[in-house]
N, C-alpha and C positions, 0 to 999 in steps of 0.2 A: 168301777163302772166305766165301762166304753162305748163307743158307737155300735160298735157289735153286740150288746147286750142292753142298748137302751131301746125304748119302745115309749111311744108316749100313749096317753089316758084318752077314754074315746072323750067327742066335743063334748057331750053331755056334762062334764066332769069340768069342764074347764069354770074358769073362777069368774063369779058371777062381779064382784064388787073391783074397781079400777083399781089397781095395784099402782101407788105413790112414792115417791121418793123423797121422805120429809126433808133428809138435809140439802135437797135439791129444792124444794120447798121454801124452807125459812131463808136460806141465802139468798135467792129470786127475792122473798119480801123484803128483807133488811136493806136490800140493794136499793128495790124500787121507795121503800121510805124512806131511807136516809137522802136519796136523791129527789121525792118529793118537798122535804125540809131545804135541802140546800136549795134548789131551782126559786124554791120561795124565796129564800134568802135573797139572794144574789139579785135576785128583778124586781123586789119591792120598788127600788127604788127609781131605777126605769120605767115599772110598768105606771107607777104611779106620775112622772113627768109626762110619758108618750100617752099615755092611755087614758089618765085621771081614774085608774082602778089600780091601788096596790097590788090585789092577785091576782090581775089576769093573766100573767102567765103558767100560776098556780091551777087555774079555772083550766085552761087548756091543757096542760101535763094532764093534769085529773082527767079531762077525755080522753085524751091518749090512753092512759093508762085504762082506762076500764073500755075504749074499744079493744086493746091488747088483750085485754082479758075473756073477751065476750072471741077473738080471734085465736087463743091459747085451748079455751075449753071446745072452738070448732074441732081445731088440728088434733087433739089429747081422744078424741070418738070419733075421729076418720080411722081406718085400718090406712099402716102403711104401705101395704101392698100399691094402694089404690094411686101414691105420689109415683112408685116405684112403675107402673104400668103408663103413667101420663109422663113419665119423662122426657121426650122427647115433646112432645105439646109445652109444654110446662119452657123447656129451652126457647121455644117460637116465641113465647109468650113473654121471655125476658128478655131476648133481642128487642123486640114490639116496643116495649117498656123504652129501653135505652135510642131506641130510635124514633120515634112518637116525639118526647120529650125536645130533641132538638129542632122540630119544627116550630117555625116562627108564628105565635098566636096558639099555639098547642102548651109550647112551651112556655113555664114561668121564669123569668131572668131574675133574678138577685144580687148585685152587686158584682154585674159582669157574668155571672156563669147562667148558665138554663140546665138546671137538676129537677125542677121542678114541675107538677103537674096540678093544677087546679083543680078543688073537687069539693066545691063549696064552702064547707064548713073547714077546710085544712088543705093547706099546700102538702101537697107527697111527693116525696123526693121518689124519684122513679129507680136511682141504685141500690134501694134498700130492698125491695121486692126482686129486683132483676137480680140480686146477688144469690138470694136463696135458692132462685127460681134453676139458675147459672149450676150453682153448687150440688144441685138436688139432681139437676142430670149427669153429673161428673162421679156423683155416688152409682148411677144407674148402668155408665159405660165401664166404671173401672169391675162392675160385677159381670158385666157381660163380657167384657173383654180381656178379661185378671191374665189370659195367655200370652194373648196376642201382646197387651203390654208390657209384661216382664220379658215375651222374648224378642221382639221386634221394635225396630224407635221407629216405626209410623204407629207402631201401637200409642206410642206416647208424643208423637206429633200433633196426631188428631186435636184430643184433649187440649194441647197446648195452643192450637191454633185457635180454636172457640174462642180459650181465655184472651187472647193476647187480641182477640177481633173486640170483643166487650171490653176489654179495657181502652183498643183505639177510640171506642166510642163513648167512655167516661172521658178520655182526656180532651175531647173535643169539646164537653160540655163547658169550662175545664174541669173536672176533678182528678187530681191526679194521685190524692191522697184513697181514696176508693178504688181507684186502678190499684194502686199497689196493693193495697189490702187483700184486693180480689184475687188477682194474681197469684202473691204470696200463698195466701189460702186454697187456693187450687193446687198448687205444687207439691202443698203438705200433706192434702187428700192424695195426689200420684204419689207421693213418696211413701205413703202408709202400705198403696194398694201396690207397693212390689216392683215400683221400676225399675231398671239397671241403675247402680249407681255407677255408672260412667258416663250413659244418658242424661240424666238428672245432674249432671254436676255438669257437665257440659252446656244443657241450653238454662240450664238455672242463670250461668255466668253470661250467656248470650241474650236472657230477658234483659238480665241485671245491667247489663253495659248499651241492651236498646234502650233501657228508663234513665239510663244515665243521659245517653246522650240527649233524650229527649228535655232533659232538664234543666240541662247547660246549653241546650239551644233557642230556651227563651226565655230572654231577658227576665221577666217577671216570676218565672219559676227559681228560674239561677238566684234573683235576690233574696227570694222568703230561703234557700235553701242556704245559702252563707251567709242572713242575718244571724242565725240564733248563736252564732260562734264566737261573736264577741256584738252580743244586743247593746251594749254599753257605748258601742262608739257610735250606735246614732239613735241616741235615747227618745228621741223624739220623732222619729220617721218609723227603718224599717224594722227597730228593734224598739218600739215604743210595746207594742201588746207583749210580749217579751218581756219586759224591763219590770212591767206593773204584777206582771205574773211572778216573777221573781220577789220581786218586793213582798206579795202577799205570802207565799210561801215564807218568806224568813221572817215574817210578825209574826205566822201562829207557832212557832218557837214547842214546847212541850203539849203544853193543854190549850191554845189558841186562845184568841181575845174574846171568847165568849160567841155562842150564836147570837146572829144580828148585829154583831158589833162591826163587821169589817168596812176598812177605810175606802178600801181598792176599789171595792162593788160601787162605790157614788163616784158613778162616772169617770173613773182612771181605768178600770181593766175594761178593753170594751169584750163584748160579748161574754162575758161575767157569768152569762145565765146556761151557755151551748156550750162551747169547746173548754173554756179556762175557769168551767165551777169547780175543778178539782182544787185548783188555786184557792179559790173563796174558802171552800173546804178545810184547809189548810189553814188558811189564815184563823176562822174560827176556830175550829175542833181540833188544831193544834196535829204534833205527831203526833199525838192518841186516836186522834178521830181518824188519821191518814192508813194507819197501821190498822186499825180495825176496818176501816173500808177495804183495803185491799185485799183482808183474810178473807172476806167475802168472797170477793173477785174470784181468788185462789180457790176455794170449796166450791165455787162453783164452775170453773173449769175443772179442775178433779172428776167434780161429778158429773162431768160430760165424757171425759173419756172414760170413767167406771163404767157409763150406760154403754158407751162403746164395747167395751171388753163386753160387759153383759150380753149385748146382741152377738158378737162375734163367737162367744163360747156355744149362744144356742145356736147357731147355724146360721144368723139374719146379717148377712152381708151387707145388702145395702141400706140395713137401718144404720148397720157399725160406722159404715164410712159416714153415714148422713150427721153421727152424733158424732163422729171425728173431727166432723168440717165445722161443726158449729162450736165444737172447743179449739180449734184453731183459731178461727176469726176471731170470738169474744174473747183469747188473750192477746192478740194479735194488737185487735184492737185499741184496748184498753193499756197495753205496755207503749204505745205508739203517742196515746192521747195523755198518757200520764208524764213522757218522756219529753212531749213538744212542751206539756206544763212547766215542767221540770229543765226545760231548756238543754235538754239531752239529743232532741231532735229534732228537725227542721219544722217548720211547721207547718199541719198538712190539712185543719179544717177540719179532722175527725171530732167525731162527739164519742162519749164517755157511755160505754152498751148501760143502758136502762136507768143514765142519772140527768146527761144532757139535757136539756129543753129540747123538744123534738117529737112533734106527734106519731112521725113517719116511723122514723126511728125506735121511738118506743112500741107501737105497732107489731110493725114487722117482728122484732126482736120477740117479743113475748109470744105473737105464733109460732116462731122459731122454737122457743122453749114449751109452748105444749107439741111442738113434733117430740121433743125429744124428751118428756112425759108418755107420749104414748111407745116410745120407743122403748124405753125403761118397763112399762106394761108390757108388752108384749114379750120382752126379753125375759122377764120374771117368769113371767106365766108359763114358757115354755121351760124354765126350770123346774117350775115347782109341779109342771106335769107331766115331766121325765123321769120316769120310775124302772126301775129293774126287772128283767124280763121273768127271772125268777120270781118277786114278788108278786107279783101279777098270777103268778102260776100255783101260787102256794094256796 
């Protein structure tokens, strides 16, 4: 069977019931439960000094999660055409996002940074929306422009210029652990979609040595970036959350100290509940619990670029890149947050895709994963109603 001899089934015929991807499926849940359990863990004990309610942070995950949900089944019954044609709107509207955000009294400050957006009932981080938003037009030009970019470097200019504008204005917030993320993940989208690799290794080196320098020219970045290298020699300043992270990691030893039992969560690891629950994790559930979290992780990146290949065999370019980008970033992610746990890497503020505390974050992500549910749908469908021209005939 080839293109010259396939032909597809009229609409009539197309498949009435949503075509799923269960092991895309149970991974997504195992992820968000076992992260529902740990977030509980880790904040009881917080939420119940700061709040006088054990599970409020429990309470709010829980909305997050079932706004994510009620935002997953929107994205899973839109046609993706319809992101594919807003492209360009969709980019305005994640500039807006990251630019809004930095206005004084628009913006919400946190401990020094303005990421944040007031909206009642939840702060939302404005990089989690702008990233998709960001990413989902990089899927739209690398289809429209697959020529221009493999043969010309303003073909791959352009592209890189967006990213490196969005990122000046995450570092401004400051986040600069989401600038690289973003970054990164954009380059891996251009690198999928065919650039020169003499272009791509060229300004790949030339981001890399602008984000250097940017990081060694302020004091404050420079430190978090050569704490993590020897946290031990200032156990109590800049390599204190470091140190506690470590510690808990090497209690949970084989089978960890039991859920609920950890030391570190009362008040030594701060933020226990966001960026360093993989730590808590650890300490409890032990390597068993760490190794089976992560095969998760793994099944479900897999299963983001299986739906990739899926879309790109049936002819859906820009669904392929769309489910590229979002297995890029969620291992991206996730090796990055596991590695500053791990005291592998500098430490960058990132949260842990769909276990962190984080209404925003769990949000956006789970609409992320019904785009790429229906992308999975659609890519099926056009297989399984791509039939042979002879049959048809017979």
């Amino acid at each position: 069977m080839n293109a010259a001899t396939m032909t597809f089934a009229r609409s009539s015929a197309r498949p009435k019931r949503f075509i799923f991807d269960p092991v895309l499926l149970l991974s997504v849940a195992g992820i968000l439960l076992i992260g529902l359990v740990m977030v509980t863990s880790a904040s009881i004990s917080i939420a119940d000094r700061q709040m006088h309610e054990p599970l409020y942070y429990l309470q709010r995950q829980a909305m997050g999660v079932g706004l994510g949900l009620v935002a997953a089944g929107f994205m899973m019954f839109v046609p993706t055409g319809v992101w594919e044609r807003l492209a360009m709107p969709l980019l305005l509207v994640g500039f807006l996002f990251l630019i809004v955000v930095l206005i004084p009294g628009i913006g919400h400050e946190v401990n020094g940074s303005r990421r944040w957006l007031r909206m009642g009932f939840m702060n939302f981080q404005a990089s989690e929306l702008a990233r998709v938003l960001l990413l989902t037009y990089l899927a739209s030009y690398v289809v429209r422009r697959q020529q221009e970019l493999k043969d010309e470097l303003r073909g791959f200019l352009k592209p890189l210029g967006l990213l490196m504008g969005a990122a000046a204005l995450l570092l401004i917030e400051p986040d600069f652990g989401a600038a690289t993320v973003l970054v990164a993940t954009g380059l891996g989208v251009l690198f999928l979609a065919g650039v020169k690799l003499r272009h791509f290794i060229a300004l790949v080196a030339l981001a890399a040595s602008g984000m250097a320098v940017i990081a060694v020219t302020s004091a404050y970045r420079l430190k978090r970036l050569t704490a993590f290298l020897d946290p031990f020699a200032d156990p109590f300043n800049s390599g204190f959350q470091l140190t506690q992270s470590l510690i808990a990691i090497g209690r949970g030893e084989l089978a960890g100290v039991g859920l609920g039992s950890s030391v570190q969560k009362l008040f030594y690891l701060p933020e226990a509940h966001t960026d360093f629950v993989f730590a808590i994790l650890a300490e409890e559930l032990g390597l068993i619990g760490v190794i089976a979290t992560l095969s998760l992780f793994v099944i479900l990146v897999w299963r983001a670029f299986h739906v990739s290949r899926l879309a790109a065999d049936a002819g859906l370019a820009f669904q392929a890149y769309c489910a590229a980008g979002f297995g890029i970033w969620l291992g991206l992610q996730t090796f990055i947050n596991i590695g500053v746990n791990l005291g592998l890497l500098p430490t960058k503020g990132l949260t842990l895709p769909l276990m962190s505390y984080g209404g925003s974050s769990i949000l956006v992500t789970l609409g992320w994963i019904g785009l790429l549910m229906r992308i999975n749908h659609e890519a099926a469908a056009a297989g399984r109603l791509a039939v042979p021209r002879r049959e048809r005939t017979q």
